[in-house]
N, C-alpha and C positions, 0 to 999 in steps of 0.2 A: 035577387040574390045580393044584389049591390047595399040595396036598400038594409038586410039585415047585416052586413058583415059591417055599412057604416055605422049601425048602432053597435054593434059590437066592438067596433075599434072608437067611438065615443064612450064606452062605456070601461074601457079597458083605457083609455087616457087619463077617464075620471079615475078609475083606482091608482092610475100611474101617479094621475098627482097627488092622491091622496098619501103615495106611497112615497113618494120626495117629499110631500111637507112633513112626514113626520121623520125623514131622515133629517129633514133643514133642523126640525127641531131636538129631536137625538143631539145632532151635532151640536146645538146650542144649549142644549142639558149642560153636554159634557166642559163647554167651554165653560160656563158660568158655574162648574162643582171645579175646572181647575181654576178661577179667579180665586173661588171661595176658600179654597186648599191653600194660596197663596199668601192670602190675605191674612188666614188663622197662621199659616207659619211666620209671617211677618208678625204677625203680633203677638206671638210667643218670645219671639228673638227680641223686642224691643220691651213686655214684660222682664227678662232675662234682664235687659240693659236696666231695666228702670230697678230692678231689686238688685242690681250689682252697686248703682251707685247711689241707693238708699244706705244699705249697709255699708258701705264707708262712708256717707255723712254720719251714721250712726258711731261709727268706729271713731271717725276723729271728736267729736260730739263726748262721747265718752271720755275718750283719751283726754280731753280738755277738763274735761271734770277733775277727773281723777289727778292731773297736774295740780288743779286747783285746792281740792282736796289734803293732797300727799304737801302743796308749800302749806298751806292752814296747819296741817300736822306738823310740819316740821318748824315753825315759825314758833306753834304754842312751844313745842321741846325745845326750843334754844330757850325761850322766854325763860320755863320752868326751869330750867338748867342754869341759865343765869342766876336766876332768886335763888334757889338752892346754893349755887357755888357762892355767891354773893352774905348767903346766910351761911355759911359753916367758914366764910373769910373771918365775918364782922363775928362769931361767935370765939376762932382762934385767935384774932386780933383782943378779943374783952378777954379772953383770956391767962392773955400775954400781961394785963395791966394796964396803968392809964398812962405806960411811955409810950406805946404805940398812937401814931394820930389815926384817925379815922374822920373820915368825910368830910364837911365842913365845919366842924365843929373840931376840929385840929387847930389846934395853938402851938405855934413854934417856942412858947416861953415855956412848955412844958417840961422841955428837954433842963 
């Protein structure tokens, strides 16, 4: 009797251990799907960060354009603005007659 009940309790150890290594390994399933859970959230959250401060390099990037742009426009409009007021001066000064001086070609002996 001895003899079968130790094959029995050898053979019921073997399933014992059979039955712990695959909790050992369950347990390490689980731990390495929470690494991997960790990991994709962490790297959502730093995706997140890296498209937050994409779009303000973008934004200031723009914004600098558009400075650049809006003095170019406004730079030509003074110009054109000038030539224009400069051209309706010099056209009501020839106007006026040849007492008016104009430019350098003003002679004070005119007067």
């Amino acid at each position: 009797m001895q003899a079968s009940g130790g094959a029995e309790s050898r053979g019921q150890r073997g399933e014992g251990s059979g039955d712990e290594e695959r909790t050992l390994w369950r347990r390490e399933e689980v731990r390495l799907r929470n690494v991997v859970k960790r990991q994709r959230k962490e790297f959502r959250s730093r995706m997140v960060e890296v498209e937050r401060e994409e779009s303000e390099q973008k934004r200031v990037a723009d914004e600098r354009a558009n400075t650049r742009k809006n003095t170019n426009v406004n730079e030509d409009f003074k110009r054109k603005l000038e030539e224009e007021v400069c051209g309706c001066e010099r056209a009501l000064l020839e106007s006026m007659g040849p007492a008016v001086a104009i430019g350098p070609e003003a002679n004070i002996n005119n007067f």
